[in-house]
N, C-alpha and C positions, 0 to 999 in steps of 0.2 A: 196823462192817465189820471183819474180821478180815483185814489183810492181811497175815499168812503165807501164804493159797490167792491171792494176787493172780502171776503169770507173773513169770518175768524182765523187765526193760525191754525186752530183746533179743530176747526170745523171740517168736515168730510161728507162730499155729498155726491150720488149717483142719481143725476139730474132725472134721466129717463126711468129709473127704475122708481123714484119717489124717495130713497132710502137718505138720513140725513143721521151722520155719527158728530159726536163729540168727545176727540181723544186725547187726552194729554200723553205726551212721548212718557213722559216721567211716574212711574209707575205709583213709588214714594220713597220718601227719604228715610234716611237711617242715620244716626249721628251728624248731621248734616251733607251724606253722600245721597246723591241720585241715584236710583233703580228703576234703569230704562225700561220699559218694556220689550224694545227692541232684542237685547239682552234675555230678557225671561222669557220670550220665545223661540230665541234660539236654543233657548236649556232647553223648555220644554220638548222642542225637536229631537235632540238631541238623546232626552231619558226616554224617550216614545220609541225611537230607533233601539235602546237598548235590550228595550221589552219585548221588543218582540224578534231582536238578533240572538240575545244568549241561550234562551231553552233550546233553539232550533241550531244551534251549534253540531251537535251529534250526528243529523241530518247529513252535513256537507263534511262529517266522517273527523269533524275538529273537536281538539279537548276544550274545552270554555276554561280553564284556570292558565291553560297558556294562552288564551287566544285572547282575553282580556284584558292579558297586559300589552297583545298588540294593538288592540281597539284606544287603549286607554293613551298608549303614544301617539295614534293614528289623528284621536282626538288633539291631543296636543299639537303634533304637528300640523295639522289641518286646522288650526289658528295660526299660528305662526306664518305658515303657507301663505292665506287670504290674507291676512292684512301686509307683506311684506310685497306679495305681488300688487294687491292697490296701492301703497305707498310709492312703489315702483315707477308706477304706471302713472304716478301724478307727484313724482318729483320735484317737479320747481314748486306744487303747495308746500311741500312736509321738510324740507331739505333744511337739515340741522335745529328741527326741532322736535326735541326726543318725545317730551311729553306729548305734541299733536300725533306722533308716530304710536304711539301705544296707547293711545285713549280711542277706546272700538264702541263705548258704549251710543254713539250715535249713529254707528254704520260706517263704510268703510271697510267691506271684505268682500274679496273675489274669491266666485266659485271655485273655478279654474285650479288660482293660487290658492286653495282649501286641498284639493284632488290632488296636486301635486306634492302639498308640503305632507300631507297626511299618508303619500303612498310610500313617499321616502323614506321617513321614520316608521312607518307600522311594517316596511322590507324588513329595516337591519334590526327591529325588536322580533320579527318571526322568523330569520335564522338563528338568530339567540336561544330563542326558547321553544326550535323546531316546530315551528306552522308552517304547513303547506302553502305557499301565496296563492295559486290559482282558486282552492274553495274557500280559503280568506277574503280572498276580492268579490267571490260569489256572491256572499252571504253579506259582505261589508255595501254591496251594490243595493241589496233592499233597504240596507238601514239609511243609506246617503239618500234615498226617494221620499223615505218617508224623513228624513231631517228637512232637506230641501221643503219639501212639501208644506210642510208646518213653518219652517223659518222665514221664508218668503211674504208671512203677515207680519213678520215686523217690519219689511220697506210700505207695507200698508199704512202702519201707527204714524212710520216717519214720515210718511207721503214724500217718498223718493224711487227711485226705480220705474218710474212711469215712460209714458210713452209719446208720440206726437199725437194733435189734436184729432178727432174722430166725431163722427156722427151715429156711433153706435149703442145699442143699448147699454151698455156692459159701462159703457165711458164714464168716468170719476172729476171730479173738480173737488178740491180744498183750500184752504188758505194760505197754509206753505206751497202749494203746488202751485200758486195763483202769482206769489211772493217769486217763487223761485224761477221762473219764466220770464217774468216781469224783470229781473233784475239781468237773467242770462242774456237776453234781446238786446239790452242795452250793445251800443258799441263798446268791443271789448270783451264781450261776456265769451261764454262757454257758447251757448247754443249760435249764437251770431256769427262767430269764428268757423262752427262749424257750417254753417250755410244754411241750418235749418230757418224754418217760418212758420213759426210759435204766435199765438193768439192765448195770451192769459185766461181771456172772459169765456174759451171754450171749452169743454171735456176733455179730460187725453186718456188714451188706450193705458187697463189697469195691469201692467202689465207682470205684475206680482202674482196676480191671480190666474194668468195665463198657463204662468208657470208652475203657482201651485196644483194647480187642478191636471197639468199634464203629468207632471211629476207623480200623484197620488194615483191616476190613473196605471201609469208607469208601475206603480209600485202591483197593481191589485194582479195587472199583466204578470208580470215578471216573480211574484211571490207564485202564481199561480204554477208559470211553467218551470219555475224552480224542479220543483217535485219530479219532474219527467225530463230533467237536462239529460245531455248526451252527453258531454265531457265538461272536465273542470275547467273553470274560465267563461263559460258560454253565457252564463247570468250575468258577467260584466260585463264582455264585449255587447252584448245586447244593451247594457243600459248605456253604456257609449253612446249606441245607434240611436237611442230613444231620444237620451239626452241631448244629442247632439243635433238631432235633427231641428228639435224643439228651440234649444239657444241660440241656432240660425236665425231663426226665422223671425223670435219673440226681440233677439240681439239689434237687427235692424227696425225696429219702433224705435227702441227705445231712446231717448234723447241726452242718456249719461255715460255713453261707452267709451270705455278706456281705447283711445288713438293712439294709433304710432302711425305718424303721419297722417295722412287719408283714410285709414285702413282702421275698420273697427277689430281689434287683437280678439277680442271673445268672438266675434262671430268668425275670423278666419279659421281660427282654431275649431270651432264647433265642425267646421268643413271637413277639415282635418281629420278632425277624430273621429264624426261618423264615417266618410270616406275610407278610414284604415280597419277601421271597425268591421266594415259591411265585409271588406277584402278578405280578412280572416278567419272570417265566419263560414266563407266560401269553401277557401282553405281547408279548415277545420272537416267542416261539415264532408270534403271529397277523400279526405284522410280518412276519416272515420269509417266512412264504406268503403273505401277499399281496406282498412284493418282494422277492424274494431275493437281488437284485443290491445292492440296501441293507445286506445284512448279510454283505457279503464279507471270509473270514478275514484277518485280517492278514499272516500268513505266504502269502498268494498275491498279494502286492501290490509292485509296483514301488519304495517306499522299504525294504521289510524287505529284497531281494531287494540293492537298492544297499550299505546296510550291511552286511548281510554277506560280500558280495564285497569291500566294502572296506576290511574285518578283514581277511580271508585275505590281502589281496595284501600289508595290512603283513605280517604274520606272514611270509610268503613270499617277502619281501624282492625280487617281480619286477615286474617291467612288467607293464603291461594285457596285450600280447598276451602274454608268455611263461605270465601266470598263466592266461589264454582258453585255450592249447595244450596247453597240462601238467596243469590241474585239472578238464577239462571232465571228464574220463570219471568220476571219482570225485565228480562236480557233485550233490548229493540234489537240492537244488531247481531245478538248471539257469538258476542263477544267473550264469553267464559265459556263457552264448547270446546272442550279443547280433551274429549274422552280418548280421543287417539294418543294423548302425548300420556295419559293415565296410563292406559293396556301395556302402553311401552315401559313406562317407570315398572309396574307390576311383574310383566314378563322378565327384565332383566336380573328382579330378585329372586326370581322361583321359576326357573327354568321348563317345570312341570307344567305351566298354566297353558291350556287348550280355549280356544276360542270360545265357546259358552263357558267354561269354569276350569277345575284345576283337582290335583289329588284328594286334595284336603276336604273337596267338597263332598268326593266320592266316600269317603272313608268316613267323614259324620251322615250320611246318606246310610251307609251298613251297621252304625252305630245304633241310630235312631231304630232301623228293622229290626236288631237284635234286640233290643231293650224292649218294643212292641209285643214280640216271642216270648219275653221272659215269664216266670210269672208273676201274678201281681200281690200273692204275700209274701215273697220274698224281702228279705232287708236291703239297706243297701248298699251294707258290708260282702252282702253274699251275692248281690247282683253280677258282680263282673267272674266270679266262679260258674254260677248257672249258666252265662253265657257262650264260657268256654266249653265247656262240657256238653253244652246243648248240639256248638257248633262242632264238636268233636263226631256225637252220637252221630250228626247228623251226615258227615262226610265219611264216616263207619259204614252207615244205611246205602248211601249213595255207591259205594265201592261194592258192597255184597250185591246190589241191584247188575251190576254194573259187570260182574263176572257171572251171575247168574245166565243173563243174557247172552255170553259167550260161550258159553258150556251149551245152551240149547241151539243157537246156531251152530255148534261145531256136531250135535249130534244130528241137526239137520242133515248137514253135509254127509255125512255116513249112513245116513240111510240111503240118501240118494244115489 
């Protein structure tokens, strides 16, 4: 091989489309430490998911101050997770040595082992702190689209994650990619072992970008039909489906897949999971028509409805009632409606109260009339005298009317 025609390490270039990058992995130093970019893309995915997971919390009927601290383990664990499953899955490299085991800033993390470490830990932190898991996993399903989505250009920067060689447009060559082929071929290597037939001097399938772009797709899908699910859960077994289907397919290009044995582990799995996926959906979806009151959202349910009322009223530093007067109108889910549990407190102190109103009301109602009667040079020392007097005279009047009428009917009667 004559590597003079071999690319820069840095060099990145997409023969057929014209386009030619030049990238260093290394973002810049700081005290003498390296800042990958691989790394700073993954953050960036990462706070992008965040942005646009916590407002819409409320949505799938979650408090965002507890569900935060599941995300926030989810995230932890879902590092932990990915590199412990890569590690795993390449054993005889990393085996007893700590430092290569925990140094990620060059890559070296599985999906997979991201999904799993991160579902385990963000469980036992949302029975802790009562989150619902099914519109947990909902909502955590758009953020993981759109991190995927985004973190997938840093196997770009690294030029790793790629694919076998192609003749298509989309096709990439770089100088690590060119390096890294070149060395796998050899007898011995990675790709040789596994039987592939790799051509350095060709393009190969980008297949970062496969996945980005399915994934963000994935995201615009599934944000969309969020809004109109049928039961909790339905937004993640869906991106199961999507996910899953897509890592099949993108899983067998690729030329780096963690083996056990013969067997690519991410693409079996990918089988797996959309296969169990698709099954439950069935499920689901045959459950729901025959009972639909069985599979009522969370977020329309009297415990989501209590916690988050009773977030806001800390936050809001008020009372039940001043927070019921002051936040009903800006209420999304009409979460401080609670006039039925009023009528009841009311009625239980004043036994008298009738459905529009109550004694008290009737009797400043005759107050008001009589004072209107009164007259109006009066003081208003002499007020409440005039009044009674008034209404004396007048129930006086009314009585003498009152047997007048009796007397001429009874003389009626005797003529007749």
């Amino acid at each position: 091989m004559n590597t003079e025609t071999l690319l820069e390490p840095n060099e990145i270039q997409f023969p057929e489309l014209g386009w030619k990058f030049s990238i260093d992995p290394t973002a810049f130093t700081v005290f003498g430490f390296q800042i990958q970019w691989y790394g700073i893309i993954i953050t960036l995915g990462l706070i992008l998911a965040l942005i646009y997971v916590l407002p819409r919390m409320k949505r799938f009927g979650l408090d965002s101050d507890r569900a935060i601290d599941v995300i926030i383990g989810g995230v932890l664990g879902g590092i932990v997770g990915a590199r412990v499953y890569y590690v795993l899955m390449k054993w005889d490299e990393y085996k007893w040595d700590w430092k290569a085991i925990i140094n990620t800033r060059n890559g070296g993390l599985a999906i997979y082992g991201g999904i799993i470490g991160a579902f385990i830990v963000g469980y036992i932190i949302a029975r802790i702190r009562k989150v619902r898991a099914l519109p947990m996993l909902d909502i955590t399903a758009l953020g993981l689209l759109i991190g995927q989505g985004i973190g997938r250009w840093g196997n770009f920067v690294n030029q790793e994650a790629f694919g076998t060689n192609t003749d298509s447009f989309l096709g990439m060559t770089g100088g690590t990619i060119q390096r890294t082929i070149s060395g796998s071929m050899q007898m011995g290597g990675d790709m040789y072992e596994k039987g592939l037939n790799m051509l350095w001097e060709k393009p190969v399938h980008p297949c970062f970008l496969y996945e980005s772009a399915w994934c963000l797709l994935g995201f615009v899908i599934l944000s969309f039909w969020s809004k109109r699910r049928k039961y909790d859960g339905q937004i993640f077994l869906m991106y199961l489906a999507w996910y899953g289907a897509e890592r099949f397919v993108v899983e067998g290009l690729r030329t780096d897949s963690l083996m056990l044995g013969n067997m690519r582990v991410s693409q079996a799995l990918s089988a797996v999971i959309f296969i169990v996926s698709m099954l439950l959906q069935i499920i689901f979806f045959a459950k729901r028509k025959r009972d639909p009151e069985s599979m009522e959202l969370y977020v329309n349910t009297e415990e989501s409805h209590h916690l988050i009322e009773e977030t806001r009223r800390k936050h809001m530093g008020l009372s039940h009632e001043d927070a019921k007067i002051d936040g009903i109108d800006d209420d999304e889910l009409d979460i401080l409606n609670d006039d039925d549990d009023d009528f009841d407190e009311d009625e239980s102190e004043d036994g008298s109260r009738i459905l529009g109103g109550d004694d008290s009301d009737d009797d400043d109602d005759d107050e008001d009339e009589d004072e209107e009667d009164s007259p109006a040079e009066d003081d208003d020392e002499g007020a409440p005298e005039a009044a009674e007097s008034d209404g004396t005279a007048a129930d006086s009047e009314a009585e003498d009317k009152a047997d007048t009428a009796d007397e001429k009917s009874d003389d009626n009667k005797e003529d007749k």
